[in-house]
C-alpha positions in Angstrom: -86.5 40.5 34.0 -85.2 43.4 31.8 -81.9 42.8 30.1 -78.9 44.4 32.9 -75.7 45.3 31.2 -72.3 43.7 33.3 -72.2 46.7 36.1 -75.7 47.1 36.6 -76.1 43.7 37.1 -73.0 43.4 39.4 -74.3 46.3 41.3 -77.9 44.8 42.1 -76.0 41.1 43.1 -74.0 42.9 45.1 -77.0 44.5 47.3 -78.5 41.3 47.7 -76.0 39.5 48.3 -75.1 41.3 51.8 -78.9 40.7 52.6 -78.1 36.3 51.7 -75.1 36.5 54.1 -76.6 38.2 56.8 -79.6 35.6 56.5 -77.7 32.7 56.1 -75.5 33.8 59.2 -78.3 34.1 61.5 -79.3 30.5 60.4 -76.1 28.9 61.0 -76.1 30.7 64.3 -79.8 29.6 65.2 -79.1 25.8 64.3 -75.7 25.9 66.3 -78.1 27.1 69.3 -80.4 24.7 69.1 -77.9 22.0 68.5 -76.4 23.7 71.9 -72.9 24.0 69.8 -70.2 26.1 71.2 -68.0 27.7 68.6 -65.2 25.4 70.4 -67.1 22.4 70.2 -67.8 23.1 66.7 -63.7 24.1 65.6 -63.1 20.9 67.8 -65.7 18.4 66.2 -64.3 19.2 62.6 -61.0 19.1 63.4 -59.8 22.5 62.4 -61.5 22.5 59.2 -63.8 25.0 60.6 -62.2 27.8 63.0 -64.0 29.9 65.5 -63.2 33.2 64.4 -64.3 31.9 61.1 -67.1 30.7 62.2 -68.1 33.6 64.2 -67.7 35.9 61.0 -70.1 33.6 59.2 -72.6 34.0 61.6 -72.5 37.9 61.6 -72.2 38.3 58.0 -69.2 39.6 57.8 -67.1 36.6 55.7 -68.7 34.7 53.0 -68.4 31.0 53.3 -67.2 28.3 50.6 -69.6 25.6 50.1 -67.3 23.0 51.5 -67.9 24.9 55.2 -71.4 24.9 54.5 -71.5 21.2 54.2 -69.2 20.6 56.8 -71.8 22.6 59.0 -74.6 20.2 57.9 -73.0 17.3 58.3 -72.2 18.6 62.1 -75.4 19.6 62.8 -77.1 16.5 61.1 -78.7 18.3 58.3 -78.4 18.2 54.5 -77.7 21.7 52.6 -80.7 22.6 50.7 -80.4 25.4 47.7 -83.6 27.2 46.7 -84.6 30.2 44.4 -87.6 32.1 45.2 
């Protein structure tokens, strides 16, 4: 990859990053489904540490989500976070 000066750079992250949260949403809201997870069940089963409106903006790509949340997901659904460039 070509050298990117600081705003070019920033520009181009900023792009893809919509595209990562929109993906990632839809997979946390396809593994809550086939879990068969309600957003309550989920807000309930962490004990607040995950809240449904949160949740809910995760899953449409609107809100980005710490990595803490993500692994509290995992853990709920059984799963380990995996991290991969492509």
């Amino acid at each position: 990859m070509e050298n990117l000066n600081c705003h070019t750079l920033y520009h181009e992250a900023t792009k893809i990053k919509t595209d990562v949260l929109a993906e990632m949403g839809h997979a946390i809201l396809a593994e809550r489904s086939k879990s068969r997870l309600s957003l309550e069940k989920i807000a309930s089963l962490s004990g607040g540490l995950i809240q449904m409106h949160q949740l809910e903006r995760i899953e449409m790509g609107q809100i980005e989500p710490n990595l803490h949340l993500l692994i509290a997901l995992a853990l709920l659904f059984h799963k380990k976070v995996k991290i991969c460039f492509e």
